[in-house]
N, CA, C and O of each residue as an XYZ file, in Angstrom:
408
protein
N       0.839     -1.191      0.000
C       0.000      0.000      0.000
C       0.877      1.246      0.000
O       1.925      1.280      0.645
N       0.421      2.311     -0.760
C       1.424      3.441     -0.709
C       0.969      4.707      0.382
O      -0.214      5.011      0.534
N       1.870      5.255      0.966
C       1.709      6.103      2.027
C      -0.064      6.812      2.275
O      -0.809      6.780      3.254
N      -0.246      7.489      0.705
C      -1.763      8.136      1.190
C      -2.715      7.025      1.441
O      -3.659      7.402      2.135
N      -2.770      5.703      1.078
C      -3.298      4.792      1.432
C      -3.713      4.261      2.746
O      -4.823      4.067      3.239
N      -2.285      4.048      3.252
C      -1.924      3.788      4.667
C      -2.722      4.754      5.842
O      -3.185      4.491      6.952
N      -2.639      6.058      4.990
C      -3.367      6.993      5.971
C      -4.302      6.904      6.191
O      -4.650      6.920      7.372
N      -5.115      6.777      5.275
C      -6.392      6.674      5.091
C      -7.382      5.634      5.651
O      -8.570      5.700      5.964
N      -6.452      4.643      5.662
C      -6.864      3.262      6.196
C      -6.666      3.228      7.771
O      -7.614      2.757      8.398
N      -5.240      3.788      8.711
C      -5.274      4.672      9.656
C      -6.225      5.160     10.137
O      -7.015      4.628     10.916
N      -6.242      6.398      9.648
C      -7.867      7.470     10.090
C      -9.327      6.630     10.076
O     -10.216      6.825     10.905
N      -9.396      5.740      9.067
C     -10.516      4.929      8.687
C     -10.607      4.182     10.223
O     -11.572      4.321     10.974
N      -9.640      3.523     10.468
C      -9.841      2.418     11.702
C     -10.007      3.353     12.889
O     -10.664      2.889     13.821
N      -9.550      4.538     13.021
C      -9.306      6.095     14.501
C     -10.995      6.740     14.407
O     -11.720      6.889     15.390
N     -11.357      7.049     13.035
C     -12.891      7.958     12.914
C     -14.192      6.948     12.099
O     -15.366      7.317     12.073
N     -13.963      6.339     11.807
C     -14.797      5.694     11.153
C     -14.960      6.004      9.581
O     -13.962      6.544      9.103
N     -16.221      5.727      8.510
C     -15.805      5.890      7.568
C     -16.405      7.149      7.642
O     -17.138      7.643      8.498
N     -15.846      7.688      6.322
C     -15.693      9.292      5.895
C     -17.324      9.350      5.618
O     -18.075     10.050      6.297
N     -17.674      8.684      4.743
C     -19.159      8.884      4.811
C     -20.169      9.016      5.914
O     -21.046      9.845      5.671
N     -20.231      8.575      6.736
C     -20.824      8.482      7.352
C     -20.435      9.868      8.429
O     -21.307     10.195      9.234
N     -19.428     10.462      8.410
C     -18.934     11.542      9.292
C     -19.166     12.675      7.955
O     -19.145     13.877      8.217
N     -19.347     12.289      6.773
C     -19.979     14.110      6.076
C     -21.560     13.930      6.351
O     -22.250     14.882      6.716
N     -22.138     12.489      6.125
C     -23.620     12.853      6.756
C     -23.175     13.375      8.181
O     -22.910     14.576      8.236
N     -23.085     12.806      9.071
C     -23.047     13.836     10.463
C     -22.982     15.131     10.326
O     -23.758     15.845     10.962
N     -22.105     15.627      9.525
C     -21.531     17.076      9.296
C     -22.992     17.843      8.482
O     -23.531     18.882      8.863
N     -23.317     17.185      7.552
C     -24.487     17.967      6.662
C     -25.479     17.815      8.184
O     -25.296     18.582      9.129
N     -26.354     16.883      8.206
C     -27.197     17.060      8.977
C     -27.047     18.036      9.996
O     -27.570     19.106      9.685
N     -26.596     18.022     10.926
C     -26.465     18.600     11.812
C     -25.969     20.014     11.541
O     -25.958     20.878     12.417
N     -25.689     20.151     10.687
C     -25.593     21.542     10.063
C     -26.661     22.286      9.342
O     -26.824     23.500      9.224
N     -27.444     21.146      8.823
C     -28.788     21.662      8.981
C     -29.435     21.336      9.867
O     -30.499     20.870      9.460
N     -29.371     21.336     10.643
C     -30.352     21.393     11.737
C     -30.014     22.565     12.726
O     -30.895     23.112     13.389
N     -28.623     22.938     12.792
C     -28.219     24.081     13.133
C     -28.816     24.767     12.529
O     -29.583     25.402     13.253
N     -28.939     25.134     11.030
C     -29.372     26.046     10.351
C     -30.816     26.493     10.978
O     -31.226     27.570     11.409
N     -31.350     25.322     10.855
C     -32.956     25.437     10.859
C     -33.190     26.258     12.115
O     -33.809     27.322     12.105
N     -32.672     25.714     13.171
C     -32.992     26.506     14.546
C     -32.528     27.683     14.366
O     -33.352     28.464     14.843
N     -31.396     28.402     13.810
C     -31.266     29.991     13.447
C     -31.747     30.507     12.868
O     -31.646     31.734     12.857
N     -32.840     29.568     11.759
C     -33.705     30.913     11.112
C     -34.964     30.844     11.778
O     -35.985     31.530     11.837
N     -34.574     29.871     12.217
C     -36.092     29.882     13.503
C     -36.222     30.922     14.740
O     -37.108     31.477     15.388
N     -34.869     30.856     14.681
C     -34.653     32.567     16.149
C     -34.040     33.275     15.373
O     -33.992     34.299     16.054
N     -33.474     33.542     14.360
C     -33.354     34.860     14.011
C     -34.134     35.566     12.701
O     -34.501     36.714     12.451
N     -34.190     34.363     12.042
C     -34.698     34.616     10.599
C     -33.715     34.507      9.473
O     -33.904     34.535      8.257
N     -32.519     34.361     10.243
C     -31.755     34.441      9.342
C     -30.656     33.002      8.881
O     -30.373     32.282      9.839
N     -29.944     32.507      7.240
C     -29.359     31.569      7.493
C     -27.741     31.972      7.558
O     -27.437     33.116      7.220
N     -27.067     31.373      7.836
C     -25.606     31.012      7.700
C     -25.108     31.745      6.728
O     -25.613     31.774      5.606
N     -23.594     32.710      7.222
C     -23.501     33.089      5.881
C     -22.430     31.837      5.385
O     -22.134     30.894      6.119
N     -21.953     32.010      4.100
C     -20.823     30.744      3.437
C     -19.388     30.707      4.808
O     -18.857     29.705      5.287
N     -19.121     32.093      5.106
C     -18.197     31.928      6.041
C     -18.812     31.264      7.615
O     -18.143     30.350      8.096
N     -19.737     31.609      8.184
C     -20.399     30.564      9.451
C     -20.206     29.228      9.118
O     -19.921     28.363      9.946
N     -20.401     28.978      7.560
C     -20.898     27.284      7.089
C     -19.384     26.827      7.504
O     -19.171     25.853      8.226
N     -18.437     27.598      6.992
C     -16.939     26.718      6.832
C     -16.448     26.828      8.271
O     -15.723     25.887      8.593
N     -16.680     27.815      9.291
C     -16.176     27.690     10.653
C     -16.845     26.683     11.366
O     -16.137     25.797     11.846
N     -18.018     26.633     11.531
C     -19.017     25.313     12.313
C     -18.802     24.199     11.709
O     -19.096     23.156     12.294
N     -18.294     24.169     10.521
C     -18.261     22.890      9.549
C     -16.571     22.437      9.893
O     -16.195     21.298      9.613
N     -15.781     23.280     10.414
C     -14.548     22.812     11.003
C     -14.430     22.106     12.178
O     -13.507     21.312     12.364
N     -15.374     22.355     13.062
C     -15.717     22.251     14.441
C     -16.823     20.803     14.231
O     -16.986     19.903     15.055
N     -17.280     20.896     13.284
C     -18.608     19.303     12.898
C     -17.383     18.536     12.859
O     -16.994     17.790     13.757
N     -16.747     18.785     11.664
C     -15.598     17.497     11.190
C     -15.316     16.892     12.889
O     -15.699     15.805     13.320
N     -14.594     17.879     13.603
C     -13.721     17.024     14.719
C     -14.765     16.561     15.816
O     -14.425     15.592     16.495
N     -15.780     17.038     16.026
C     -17.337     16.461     16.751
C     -17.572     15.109     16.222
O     -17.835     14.168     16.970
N     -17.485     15.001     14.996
C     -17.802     13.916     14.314
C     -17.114     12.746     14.495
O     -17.632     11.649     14.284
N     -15.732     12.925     14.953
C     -14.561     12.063     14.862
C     -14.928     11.974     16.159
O     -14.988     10.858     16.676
N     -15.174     12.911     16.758
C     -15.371     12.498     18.433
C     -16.416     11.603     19.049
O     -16.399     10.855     20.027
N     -17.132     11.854     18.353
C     -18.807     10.767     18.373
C     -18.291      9.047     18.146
O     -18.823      8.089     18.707
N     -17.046      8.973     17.112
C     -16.814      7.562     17.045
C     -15.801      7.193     17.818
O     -15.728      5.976     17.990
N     -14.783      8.016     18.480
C     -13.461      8.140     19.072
C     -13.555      8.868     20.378
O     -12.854      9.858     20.585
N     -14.222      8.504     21.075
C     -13.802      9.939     21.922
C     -13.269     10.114     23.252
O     -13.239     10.984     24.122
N     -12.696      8.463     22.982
C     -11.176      8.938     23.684
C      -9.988      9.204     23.385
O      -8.974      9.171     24.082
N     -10.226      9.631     21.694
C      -9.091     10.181     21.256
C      -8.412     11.063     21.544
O      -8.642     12.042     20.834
N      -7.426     11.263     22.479
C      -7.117     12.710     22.955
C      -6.900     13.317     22.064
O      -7.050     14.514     22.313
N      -6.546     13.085     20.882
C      -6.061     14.436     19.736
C      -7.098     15.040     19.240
O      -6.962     16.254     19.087
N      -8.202     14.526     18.909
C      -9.470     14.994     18.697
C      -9.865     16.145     19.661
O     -10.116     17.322     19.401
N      -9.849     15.480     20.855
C     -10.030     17.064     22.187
C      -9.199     17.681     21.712
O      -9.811     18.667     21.302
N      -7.662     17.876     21.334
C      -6.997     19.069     21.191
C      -7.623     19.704     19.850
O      -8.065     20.852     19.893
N      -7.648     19.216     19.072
C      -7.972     20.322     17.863
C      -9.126     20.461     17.980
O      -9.413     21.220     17.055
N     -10.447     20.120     18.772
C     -11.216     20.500     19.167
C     -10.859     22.124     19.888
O     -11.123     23.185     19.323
N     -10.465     22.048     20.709
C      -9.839     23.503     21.011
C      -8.865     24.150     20.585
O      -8.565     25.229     21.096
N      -8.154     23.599     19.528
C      -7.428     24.519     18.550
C      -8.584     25.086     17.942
O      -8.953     26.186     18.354
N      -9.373     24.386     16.810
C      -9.989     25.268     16.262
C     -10.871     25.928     16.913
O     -11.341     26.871     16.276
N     -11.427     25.721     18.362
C     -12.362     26.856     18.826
C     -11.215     28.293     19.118
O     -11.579     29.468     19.066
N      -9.989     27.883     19.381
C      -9.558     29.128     19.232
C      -9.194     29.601     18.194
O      -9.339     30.823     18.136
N      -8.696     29.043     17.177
C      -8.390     29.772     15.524
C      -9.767     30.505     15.248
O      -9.523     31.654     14.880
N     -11.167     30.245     15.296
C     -12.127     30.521     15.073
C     -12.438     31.490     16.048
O     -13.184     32.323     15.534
N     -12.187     31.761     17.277
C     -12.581     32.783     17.946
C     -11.663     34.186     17.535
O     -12.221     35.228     17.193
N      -9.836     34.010     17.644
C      -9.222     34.910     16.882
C      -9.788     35.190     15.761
O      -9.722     36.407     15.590
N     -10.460     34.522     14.669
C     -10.712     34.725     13.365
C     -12.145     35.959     13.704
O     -12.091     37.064     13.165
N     -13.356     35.585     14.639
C     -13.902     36.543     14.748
C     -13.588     37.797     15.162
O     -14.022     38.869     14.739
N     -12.748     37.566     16.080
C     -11.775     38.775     16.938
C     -11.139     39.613     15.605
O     -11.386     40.815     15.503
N     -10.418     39.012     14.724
C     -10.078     39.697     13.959
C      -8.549     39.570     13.770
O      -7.848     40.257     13.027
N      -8.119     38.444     14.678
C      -6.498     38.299     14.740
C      -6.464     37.332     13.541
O      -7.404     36.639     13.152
N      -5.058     37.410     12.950
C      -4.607     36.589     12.370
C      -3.684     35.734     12.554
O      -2.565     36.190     12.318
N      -3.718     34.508     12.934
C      -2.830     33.164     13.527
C      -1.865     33.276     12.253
O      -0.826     33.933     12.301
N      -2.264     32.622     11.170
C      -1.253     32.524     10.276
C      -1.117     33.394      9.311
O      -2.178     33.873      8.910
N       0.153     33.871      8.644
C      -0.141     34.729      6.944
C       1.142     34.004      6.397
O       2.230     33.684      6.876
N       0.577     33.902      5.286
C       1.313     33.252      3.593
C       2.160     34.454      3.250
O       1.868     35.571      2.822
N       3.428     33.810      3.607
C       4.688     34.786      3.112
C       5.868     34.080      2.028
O       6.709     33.201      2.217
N       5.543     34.826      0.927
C       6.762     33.823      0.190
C       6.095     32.674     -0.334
O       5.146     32.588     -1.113
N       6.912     31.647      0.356
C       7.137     30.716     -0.059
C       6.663     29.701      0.897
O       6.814     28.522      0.576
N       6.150     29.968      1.945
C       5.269     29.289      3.131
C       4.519     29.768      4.189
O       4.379     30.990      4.216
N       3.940     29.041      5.174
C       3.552     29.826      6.239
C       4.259     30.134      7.394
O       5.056     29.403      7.982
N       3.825     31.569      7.762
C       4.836     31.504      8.886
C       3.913     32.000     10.048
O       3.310     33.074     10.030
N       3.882     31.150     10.987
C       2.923     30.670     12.264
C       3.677     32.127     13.218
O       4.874     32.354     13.389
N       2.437     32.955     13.728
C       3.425     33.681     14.641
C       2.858     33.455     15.973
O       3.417     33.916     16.968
């Protein structure tokens, strides 16, 4: 088997299959939806979809894993990349020729 394989098959046996974790992710993302236009009137803009939809992915992994400790951490990585991101900070910027993490 060649390396991206291996991974995959990895993650496969750690989260379960991928399918079944983008249904988790859609549903429940609509169903999020639904209850916000239900209290506000309003839906998601494309940027809400991709921040909550960062935060579904690792929920999702957590629902089949969840004593994965790495899952808890980027669970709170991305609640904080996503809270700076509302704040208005920027974690990373594309310089050159890569990123440079400050």
């Amino acid at each position: 088997m060649g390396k991206v394989e291996d991974t995959l098959k990895d993650r496969g046996a750690i989260y379960g299959s991928y399918t079944n974790n983008v249904n988790f992710r859609v549903q429940t993302l609509d169903m999020m939806e639904t209850m916000r236009v239900a209290a506000t009137g309003y839906k998601y803009t494309t940027e809400e979809k991709v921040l909550i939809g960062d935060l579904l992915m690792k929920l999702a992994r957590l629902a089949v894993s969840p004593d994965h400790v790495d899952t808890i951490h980027d669970i709170a990585g991305y609640a904080n990349i996503i809270e700076d991101h509302l704040r208005g900070i920027e974690r990373c910027t594309n310089k050159t020729q890569g990123l440079t993490h400050e």
